[in-house]
C-alpha positions in Angstrom: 22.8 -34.4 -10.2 22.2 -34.6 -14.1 24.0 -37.9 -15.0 24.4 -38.7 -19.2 23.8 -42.2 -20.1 24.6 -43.6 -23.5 21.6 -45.8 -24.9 23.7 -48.7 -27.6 20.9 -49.2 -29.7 20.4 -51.8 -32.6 20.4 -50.5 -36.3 19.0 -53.8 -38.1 16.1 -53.8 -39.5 16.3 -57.4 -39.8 17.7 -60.8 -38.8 18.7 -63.8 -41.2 17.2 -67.2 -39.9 19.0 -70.2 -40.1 16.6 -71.2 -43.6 18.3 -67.5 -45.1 14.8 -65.6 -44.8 14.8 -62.5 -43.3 12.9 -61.4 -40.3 12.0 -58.3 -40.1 13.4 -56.7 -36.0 15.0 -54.0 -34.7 14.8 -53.1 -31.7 11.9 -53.9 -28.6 9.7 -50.6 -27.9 9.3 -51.1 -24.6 13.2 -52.0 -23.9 14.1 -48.5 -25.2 10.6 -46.5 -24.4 10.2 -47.5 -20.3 13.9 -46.4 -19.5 14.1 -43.7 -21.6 11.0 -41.8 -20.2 12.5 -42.9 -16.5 15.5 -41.4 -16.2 14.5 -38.5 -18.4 12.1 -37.6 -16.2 14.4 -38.0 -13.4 16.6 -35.2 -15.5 18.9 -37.3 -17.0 20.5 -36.7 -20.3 20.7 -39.8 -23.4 22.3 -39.8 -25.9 21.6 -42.5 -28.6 24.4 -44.5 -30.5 24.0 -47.0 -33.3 26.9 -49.0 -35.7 26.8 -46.6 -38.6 24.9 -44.0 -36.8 21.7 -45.3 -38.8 18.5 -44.2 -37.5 17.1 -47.0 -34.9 14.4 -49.0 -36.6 11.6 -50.1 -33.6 10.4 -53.7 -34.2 6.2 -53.3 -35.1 5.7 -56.3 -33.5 6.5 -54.8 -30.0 3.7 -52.3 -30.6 1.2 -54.4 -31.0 -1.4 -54.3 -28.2 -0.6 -57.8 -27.7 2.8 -57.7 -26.8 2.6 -53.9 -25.2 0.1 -54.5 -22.3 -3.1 -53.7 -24.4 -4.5 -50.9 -26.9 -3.2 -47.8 -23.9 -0.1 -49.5 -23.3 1.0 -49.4 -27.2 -0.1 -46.0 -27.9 1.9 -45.0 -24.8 5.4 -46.4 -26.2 4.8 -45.0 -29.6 4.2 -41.3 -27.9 7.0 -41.9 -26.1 8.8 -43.2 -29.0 7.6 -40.2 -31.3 9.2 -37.6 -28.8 12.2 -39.0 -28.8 13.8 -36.7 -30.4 17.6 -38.5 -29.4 16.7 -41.3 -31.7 16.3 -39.6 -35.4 19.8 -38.3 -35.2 22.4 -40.9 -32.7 26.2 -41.3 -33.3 27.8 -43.7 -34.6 29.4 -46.0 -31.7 33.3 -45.4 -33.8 32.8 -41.9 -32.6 31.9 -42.2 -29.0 34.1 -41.3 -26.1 32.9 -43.3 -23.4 34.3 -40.5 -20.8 31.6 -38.4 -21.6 29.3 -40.9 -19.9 28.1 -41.7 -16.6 26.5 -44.8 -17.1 25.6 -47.3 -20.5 22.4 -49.2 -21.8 21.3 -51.6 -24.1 17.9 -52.1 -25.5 17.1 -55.6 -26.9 15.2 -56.9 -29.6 15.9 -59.5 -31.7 18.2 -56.2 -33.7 21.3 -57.1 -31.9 21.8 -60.3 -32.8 22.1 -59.2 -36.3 24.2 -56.5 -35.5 25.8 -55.8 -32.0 26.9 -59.3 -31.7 29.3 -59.3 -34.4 30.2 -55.2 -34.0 33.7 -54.3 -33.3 32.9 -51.1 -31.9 30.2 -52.4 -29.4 33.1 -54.9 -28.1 35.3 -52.6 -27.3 32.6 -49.9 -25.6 31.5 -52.9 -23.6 35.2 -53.9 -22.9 36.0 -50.4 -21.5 32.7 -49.8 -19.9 33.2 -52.9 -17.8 36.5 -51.7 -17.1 35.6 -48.3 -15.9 33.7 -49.7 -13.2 30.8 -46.9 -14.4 27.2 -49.0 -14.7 26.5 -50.9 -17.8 22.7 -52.1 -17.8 22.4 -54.4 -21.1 18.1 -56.0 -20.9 17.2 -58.8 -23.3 18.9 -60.0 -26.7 21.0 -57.2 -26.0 23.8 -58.8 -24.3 24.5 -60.4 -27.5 26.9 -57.5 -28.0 29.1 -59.9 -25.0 29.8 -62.1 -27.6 31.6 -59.0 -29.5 34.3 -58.4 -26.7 36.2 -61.8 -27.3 39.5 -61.5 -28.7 41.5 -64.5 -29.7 38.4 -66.7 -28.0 38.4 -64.4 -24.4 35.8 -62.1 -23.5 36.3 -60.0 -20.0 33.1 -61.0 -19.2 34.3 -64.8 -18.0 32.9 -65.5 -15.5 30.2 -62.7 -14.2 26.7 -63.3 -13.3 24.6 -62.6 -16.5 21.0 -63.4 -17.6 19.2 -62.8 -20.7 16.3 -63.6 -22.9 16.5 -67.9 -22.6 16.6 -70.1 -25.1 12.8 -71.0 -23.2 11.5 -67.8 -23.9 13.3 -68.0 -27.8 11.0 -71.4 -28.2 7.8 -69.3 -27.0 8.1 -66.7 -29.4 8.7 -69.7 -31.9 11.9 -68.5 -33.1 14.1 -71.3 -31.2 14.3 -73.5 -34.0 14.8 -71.2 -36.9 17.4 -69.1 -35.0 21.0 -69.5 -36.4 22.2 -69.1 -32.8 20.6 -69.0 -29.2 21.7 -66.4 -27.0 21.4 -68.3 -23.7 23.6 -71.0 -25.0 26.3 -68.6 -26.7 26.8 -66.5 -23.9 27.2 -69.8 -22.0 29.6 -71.6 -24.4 31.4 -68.9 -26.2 31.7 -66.6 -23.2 31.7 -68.2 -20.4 29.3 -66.6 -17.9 27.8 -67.3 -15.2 24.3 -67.9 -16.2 21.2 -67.4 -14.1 17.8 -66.8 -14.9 13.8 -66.3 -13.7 10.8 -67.7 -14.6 9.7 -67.0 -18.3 8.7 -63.7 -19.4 8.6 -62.2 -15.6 10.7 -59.2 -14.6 14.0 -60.5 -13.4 18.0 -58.7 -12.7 20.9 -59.8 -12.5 24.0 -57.6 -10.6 27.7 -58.2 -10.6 30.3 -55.7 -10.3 28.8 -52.6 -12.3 27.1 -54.6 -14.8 23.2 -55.4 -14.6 21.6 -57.3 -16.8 17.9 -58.1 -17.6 16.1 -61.4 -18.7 13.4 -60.0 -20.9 11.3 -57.2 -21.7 9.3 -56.8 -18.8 13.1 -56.8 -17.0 13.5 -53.2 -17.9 11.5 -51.3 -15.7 13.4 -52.9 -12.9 16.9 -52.4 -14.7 16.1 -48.8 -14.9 15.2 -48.1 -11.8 18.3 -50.0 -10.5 20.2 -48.1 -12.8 18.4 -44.4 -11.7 19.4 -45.6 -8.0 23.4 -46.0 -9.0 23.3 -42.6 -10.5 21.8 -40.8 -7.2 
């Protein structure tokens, strides 16, 4: 059966540091390229939204052979990236209806902590997601957008089983000390998950209720196909 999954996709093209320079993000190729090309493939319908409905700006560090698994790899997310066609023209998250979805995923990057943390509209999807019982698959820095659902200090996600990219992995990419926040340690003390985690920088899930989360890049593959599984 044909399912319709909302991708919540970062619109920031960058991301103050504490010092009040600007680094230049958006969001991780491979967090949006390696799901997207899954469940399409398995005939699944996205649909891409963003605050503003701005056009989804990929972070060029995340192509770089490097950080995509070599010269094929990188060239392989960009293709998949370029055909995308869902991307050049998403909603804007005020005008999504959440009913018209089957399931919800966030790609990560260091975007969202510039913009779905502190977006009202990504607080309340999340909020009602979670609610609905339907999957929400959030990989990365994207469950930053947690810290949007609190209201008056309470977030609905007190108390579930999350992961995310840790404050180790922040330190490897050199960012730890220059971030104005780390995500690991706000979802902890602002929230109020449950935190767990695997080693650095290997694939590793996290599933409570209907919400799956992902530690870091590599963790999407396996979020997907968890998520592909739900929706059978």
């Amino acid at each position: 059966m044909m399912a319709n999954i909302l991708f919540i996709v970062s619109g920031a093209t960058y991301w103050v540091l504490k010092d009040g320079t600007r680094y230049a993000t958006g969001y991780w190729a491979e967090e949006f390229a390696v799901p997207y090309k899954k469940v399409t493939e398995a005939g699944h319908e996205v649909v891409v939204a963003t605050p503003g409905g701005v056009v989804p700006n990929v972070d060029m560090m995340s192509l770089r052979p490097s950080m995509a698994g070599g010269e094929e790899g990188a060239l392989e997310l960009e293709a998949i990236i370029r055909s995308a066609e869902v991307m050049r023209r998403p909603l804007k998250l005020s005008d999504v209806r959440l009913e018209d979805y089957d399931a919800v995923y966030l790609p990560g990057g260091h975007g969202p902590m510039a913009d779905l943390a502190f977006d009202a509209d990504a607080g309340r999807l999340l909020t009602a997601q979670l609610a609905s019982g339907k999957p929400l698959a959030i990989v990365c820095h994207a469950p930053s957008a947690i810290l949007a659902t609190r209201i008056h200090g309470e977030s609905p996600f007190q108390g579930y089983r999350v992961t995310c990219f840790t404050d180790e992995e922040e330190e490897g990419v050199g960012l730890a000390s220059r971030a104005p926040w780390l995500l690991e340690t706000e979802l902890k003390d602002k929230v109020g998950v449950d935190f767990s985690r695997g080693p650095a920088w290997e694939p590793y899930m996290v599933e409570d209720r209907n919400l799956i989360t992902g530690q870091n890049p590599h963790s999407s593959a396996v979020l997907a196909d968890r998520l592909l599984e739900l929706l059978k």
